[in-house]
VMD Tcl script that draws the C-alpha trace (Angstrom):
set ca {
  {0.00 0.00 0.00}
  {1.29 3.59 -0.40}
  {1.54 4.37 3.14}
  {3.03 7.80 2.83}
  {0.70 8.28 -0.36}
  {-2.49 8.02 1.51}
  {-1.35 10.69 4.26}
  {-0.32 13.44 1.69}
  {-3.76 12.74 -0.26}
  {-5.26 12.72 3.09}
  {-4.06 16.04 3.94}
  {-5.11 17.25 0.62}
  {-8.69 16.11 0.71}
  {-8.72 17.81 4.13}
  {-6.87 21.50 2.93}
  {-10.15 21.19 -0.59}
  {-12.72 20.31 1.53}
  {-12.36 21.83 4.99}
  {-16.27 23.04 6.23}
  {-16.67 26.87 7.06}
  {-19.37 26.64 9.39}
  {-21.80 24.33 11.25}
  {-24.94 22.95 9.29}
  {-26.86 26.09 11.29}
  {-24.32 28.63 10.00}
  {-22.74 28.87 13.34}
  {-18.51 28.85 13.66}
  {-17.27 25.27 14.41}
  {-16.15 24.77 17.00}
  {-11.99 25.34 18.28}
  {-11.91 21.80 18.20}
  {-13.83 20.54 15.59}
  {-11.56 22.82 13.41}
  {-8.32 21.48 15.24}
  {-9.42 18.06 14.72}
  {-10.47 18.35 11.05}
  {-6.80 17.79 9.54}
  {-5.63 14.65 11.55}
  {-9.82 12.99 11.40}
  {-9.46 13.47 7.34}
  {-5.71 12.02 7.42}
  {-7.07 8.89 9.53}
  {-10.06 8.54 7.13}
  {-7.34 8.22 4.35}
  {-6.32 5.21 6.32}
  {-9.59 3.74 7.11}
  {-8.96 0.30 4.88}
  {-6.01 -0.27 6.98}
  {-7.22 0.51 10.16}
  {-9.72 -1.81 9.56}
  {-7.38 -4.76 8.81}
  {-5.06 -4.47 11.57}
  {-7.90 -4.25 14.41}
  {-9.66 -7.17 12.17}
  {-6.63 -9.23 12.12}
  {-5.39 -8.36 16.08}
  {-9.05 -9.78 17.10}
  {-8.99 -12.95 14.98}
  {-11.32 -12.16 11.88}
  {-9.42 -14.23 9.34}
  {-10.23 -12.15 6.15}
  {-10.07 -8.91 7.59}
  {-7.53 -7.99 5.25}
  {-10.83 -8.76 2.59}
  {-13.16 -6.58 4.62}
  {-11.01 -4.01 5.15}
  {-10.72 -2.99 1.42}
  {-13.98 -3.89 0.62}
  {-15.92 -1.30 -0.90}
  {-19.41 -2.63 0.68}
  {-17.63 -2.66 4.34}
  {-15.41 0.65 3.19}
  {-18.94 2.50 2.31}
  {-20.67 1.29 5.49}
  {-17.77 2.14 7.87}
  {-17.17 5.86 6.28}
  {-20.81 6.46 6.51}
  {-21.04 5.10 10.58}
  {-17.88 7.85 11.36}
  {-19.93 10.65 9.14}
  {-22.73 10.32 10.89}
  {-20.46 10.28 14.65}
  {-18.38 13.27 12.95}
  {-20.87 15.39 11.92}
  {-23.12 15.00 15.03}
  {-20.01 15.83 17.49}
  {-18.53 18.91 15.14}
  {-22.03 19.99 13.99}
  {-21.29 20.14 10.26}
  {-22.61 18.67 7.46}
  {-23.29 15.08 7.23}
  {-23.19 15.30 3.60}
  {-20.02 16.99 3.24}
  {-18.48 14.50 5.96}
  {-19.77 11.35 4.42}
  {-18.32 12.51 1.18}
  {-14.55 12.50 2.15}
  {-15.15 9.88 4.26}
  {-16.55 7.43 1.27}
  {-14.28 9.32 -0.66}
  {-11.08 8.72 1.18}
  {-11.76 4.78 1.30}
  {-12.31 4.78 -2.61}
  {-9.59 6.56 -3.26}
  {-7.47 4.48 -0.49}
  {-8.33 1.61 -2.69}
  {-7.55 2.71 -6.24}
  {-4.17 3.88 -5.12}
  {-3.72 0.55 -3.59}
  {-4.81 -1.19 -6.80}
  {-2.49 1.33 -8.80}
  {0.73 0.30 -6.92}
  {-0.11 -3.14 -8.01}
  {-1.73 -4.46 -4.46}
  {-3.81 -7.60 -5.02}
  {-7.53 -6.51 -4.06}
  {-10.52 -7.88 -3.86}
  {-12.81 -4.65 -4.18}
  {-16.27 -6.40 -4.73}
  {-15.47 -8.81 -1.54}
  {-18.09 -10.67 -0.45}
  {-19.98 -10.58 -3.83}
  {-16.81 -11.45 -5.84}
  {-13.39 -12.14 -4.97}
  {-11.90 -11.26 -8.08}
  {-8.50 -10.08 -7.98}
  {-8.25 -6.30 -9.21}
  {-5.11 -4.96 -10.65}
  {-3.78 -2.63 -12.93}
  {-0.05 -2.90 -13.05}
  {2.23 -0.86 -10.67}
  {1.84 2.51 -11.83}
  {2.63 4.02 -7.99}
  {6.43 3.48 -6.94}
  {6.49 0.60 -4.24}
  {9.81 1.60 -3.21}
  {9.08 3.98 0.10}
  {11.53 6.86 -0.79}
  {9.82 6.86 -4.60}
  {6.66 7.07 -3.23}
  {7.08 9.62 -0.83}
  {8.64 12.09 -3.38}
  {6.08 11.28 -5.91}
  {3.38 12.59 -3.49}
  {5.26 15.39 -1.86}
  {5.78 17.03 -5.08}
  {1.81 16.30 -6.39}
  {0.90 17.76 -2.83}
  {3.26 20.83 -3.46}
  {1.85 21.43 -6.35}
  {-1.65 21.21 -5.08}
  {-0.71 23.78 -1.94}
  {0.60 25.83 -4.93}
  {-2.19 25.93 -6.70}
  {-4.19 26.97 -3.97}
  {-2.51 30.15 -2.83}
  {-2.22 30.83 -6.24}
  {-5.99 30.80 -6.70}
  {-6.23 33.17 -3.75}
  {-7.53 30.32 -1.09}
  {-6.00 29.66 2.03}
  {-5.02 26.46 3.61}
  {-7.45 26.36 6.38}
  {-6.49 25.12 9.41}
  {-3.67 22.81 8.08}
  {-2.08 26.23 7.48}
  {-2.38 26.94 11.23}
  {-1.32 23.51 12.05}
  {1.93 24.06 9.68}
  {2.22 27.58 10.67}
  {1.51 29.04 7.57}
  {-1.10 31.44 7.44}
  {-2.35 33.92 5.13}
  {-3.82 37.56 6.08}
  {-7.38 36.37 4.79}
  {-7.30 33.22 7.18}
  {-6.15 34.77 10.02}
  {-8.57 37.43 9.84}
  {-11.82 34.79 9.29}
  {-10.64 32.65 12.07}
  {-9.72 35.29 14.93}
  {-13.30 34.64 16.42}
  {-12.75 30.96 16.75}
  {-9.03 30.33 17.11}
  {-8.06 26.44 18.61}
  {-6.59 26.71 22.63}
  {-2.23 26.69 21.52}
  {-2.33 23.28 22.97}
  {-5.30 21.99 21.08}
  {-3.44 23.33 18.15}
  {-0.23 21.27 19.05}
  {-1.58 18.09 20.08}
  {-3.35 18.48 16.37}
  {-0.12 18.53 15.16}
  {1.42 16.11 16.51}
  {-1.19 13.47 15.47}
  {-0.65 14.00 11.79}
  {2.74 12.61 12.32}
  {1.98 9.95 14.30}
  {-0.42 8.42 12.31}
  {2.09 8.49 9.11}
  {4.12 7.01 11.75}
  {2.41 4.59 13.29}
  {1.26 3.71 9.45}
  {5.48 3.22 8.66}
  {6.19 1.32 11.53}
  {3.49 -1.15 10.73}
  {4.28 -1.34 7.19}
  {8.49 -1.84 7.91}
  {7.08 -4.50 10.24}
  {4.87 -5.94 7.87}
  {7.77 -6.35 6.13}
  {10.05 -8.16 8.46}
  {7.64 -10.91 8.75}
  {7.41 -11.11 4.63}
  {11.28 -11.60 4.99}
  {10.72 -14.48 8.09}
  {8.34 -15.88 5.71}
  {10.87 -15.88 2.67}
  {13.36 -17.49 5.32}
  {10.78 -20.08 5.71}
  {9.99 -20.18 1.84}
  {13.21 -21.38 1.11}
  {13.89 -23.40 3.90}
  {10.77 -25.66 2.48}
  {12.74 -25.62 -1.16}
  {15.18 -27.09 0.72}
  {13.55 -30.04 2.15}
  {14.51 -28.75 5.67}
  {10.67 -28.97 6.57}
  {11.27 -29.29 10.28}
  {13.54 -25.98 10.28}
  {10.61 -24.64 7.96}
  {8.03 -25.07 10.42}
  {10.03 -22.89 13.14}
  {10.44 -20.12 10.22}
  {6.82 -20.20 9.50}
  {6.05 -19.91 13.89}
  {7.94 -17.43 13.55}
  {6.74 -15.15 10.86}
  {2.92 -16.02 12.20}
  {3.10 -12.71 14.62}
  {1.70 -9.50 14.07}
  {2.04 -8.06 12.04}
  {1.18 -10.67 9.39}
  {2.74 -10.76 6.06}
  {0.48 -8.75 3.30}
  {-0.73 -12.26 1.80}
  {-3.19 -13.97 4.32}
  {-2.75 -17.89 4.59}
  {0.91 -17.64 2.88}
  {2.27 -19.00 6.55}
  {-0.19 -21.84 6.43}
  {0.48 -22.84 2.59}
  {4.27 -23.10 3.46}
  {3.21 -25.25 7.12}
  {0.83 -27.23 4.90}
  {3.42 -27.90 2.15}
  {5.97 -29.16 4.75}
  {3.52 -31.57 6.82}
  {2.69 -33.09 3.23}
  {6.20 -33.56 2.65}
  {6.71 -35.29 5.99}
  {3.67 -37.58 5.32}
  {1.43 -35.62 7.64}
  {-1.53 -35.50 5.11}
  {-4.25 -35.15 7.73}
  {-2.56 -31.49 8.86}
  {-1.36 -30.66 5.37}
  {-5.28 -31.07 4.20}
  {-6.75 -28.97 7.24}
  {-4.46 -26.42 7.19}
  {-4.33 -26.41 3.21}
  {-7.97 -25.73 3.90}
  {-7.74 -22.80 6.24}
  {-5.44 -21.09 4.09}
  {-8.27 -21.05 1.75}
  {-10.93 -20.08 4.04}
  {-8.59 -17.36 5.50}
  {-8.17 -15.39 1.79}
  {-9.75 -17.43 -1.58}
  {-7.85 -14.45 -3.63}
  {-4.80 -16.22 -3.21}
  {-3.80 -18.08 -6.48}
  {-0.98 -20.28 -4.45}
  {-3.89 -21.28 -2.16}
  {-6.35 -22.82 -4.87}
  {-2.97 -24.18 -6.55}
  {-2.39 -26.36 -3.24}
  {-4.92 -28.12 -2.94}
  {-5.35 -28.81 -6.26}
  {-2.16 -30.52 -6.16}
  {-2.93 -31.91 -2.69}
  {-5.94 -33.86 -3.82}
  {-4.70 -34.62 -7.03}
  {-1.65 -36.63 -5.46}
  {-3.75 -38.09 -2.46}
  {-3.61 -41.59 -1.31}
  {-7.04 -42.18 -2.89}
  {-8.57 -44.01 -6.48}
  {-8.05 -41.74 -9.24}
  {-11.80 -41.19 -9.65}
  {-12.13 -39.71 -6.31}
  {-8.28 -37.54 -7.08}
  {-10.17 -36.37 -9.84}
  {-13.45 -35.04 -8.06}
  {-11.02 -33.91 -5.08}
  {-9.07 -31.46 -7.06}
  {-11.59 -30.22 -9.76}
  {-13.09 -27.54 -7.96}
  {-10.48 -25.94 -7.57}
  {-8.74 -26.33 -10.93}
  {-11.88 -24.86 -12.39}
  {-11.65 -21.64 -10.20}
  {-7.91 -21.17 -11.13}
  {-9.14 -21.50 -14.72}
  {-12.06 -19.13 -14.07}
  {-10.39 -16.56 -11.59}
  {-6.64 -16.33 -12.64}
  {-6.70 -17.10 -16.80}
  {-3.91 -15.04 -16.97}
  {-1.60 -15.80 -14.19}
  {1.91 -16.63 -15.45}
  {2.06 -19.97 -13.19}
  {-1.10 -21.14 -14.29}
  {-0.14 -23.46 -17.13}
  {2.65 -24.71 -14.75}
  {0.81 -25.90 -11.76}
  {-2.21 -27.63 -14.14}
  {-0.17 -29.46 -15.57}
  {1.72 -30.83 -12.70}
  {-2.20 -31.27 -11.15}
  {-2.50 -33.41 -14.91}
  {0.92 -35.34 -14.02}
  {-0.47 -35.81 -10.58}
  {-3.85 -37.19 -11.81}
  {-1.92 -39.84 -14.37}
  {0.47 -41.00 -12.25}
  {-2.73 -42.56 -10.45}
  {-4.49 -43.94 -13.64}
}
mol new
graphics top color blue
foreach p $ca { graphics top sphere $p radius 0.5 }
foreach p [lrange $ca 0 end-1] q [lrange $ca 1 end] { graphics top cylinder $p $q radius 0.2 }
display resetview
């Protein structure tokens, strides 16, 4: 995900579309127009919040609900409503940058190449459009920084002020200072407002450089499996199972399952093939499994057959042009003659 993207689009949406006054034409309040900047930033990272406090209680595809569009929709309109009820402004204007800020959380995730299921639970069809966002975290961050200049620029050049991110930042212009003298934010309202901007993008890094300690444990245990060290592959994968988890739900499990096959353990392989599954059905490598777990089963090759063509179907149907496709159907088809 663009983690520093999503904070600099955040602060954008907030600067554009900033409410003047309550729904009664009333000032807002000091802190309703302290907290606008950082609520509009942590909107921008709704998705993600979502996933993390889905995946810390248990909820196996909360990485699924939390970019779902359906959950996204619901979620931004339950904080509108909160929002605009506390601050008094308008629910409409609210409920659009909140819905707005999850759609456009997930198109920038889809842009830098993220697999997504948007449509989750109607469909879980895999959306992606190439990476056309830098993944690389420096990249990124420049990319946006520059757009966001640009944007700032634009709006001082138009004759419109920051709002209150400008008194957050410390940049003011005559015209805002002058509108806002009747309802200026208490100096440490002001400060604790800006300090949460930063620890959000913060708290969003740390996550993500996390996130990606456990995708190298899991590589550890990746290759430890290549290796036929399966027993030294099932401390890797322990050890990678922590919070928090590796981007690809069930990835830990495939590589467990892989190794108790290999060490004759079919009983576990099958149940925790299966849980991979259940935990994210978007993953290609999880359908691919247990094709070619049932295909090579201790069974008759009638019941092989009827075991594993679900799920060749569905790679078929779901992942036509995956670039390991052709490879694992026809070790499924080697799989399936061996036991003719």
């Amino acid at each position: 995900m663009p983690v520093i993207g999503h904070a600099f689009v955040g602060l954008a949406t907030a600067i554009q579309y900033e409410p003047q006054s309550r729904r009664n034409g009333r000032p807002l309040s000091p802190t309703a127009i302290a907290l606008w900047v950082p609520g509009v930033v942590g909107a921008a990272y709704l998705p993600d919040l979502v996933t993390q406090v889905g995946s810390i209680a248990g909820i196996s595809r909360a990485g699924l609900a939390g970019h779902s569009l359906l959950i996204g929709v619901a979620a931004g309109a339950v904080i509108a409503l909160a929002w605009a009820v506390a601050s008094g402004a308008s629910f409409v204007r609210i409920l659009a940058v909140t819905i707005g800020s999850v759609l456009v959380h997930d198109a920038l995730d889809i842009l830098q190449a993220t697999d997504r299921a948007p449509l989750w639970p109607w469909s879980n069809q895999i959306v992606g459009l190439g990476i056309l966002v830098p993944r690389r975290s420096i990249a990124e961050g420049l990319l946006f920084l520059v757009l966001f200049i640009a944007f700032a620029a634009w709006r001082i050049r138009s004759g419109r002020s920051l709002g209150s991110f400008g008194t957050l930042a410390g940049v003011r212009s005559a015209r805002s200072t002058a509108a806002s003298s009747s309802s200026s934010s208490p100096r440490w309202l002001v400060w604790v407002a800006r300090a949460m901007v930063p620890v959000l993008l913060l708290a969003a890094i740390v996550t993500h450089a996390l996130r990606g300690a456990r995708e190298r444990q899991a590589n550890v245990a990746g290759r430890l499996l290549a290796a036929g060290r399966y027993a030294d592959a099932l401390v890797a994968a322990d050890a990678a199972d922590r919070w928090p988890w590796p981007a690809k739900p069930g990835r830990i499990d495939l590589i467990r399952g892989e190794a108790h096959e290999s060490l004759g353990e079919s009983t576990v392989a099958e149940r925790i093939f299966l849980k991979a599954y259940d935990e994210d059905p978007t993953n290609f490598w999880a359908l691919a499994d247990l094709a070619e777990f049932y295909a090579a089963r201790d069974a008759p090759a009638a019941e092989r057959r009827r075991l594993a063509q679900p799920y060749t179907e569905e790679l078929r149907r779901r992942f036509p042009r995956h670039e390991r496709l052709a490879e694992v159907l026809a070790r499924v088809d080697r799989k399936l003659a061996a036991a003719d």
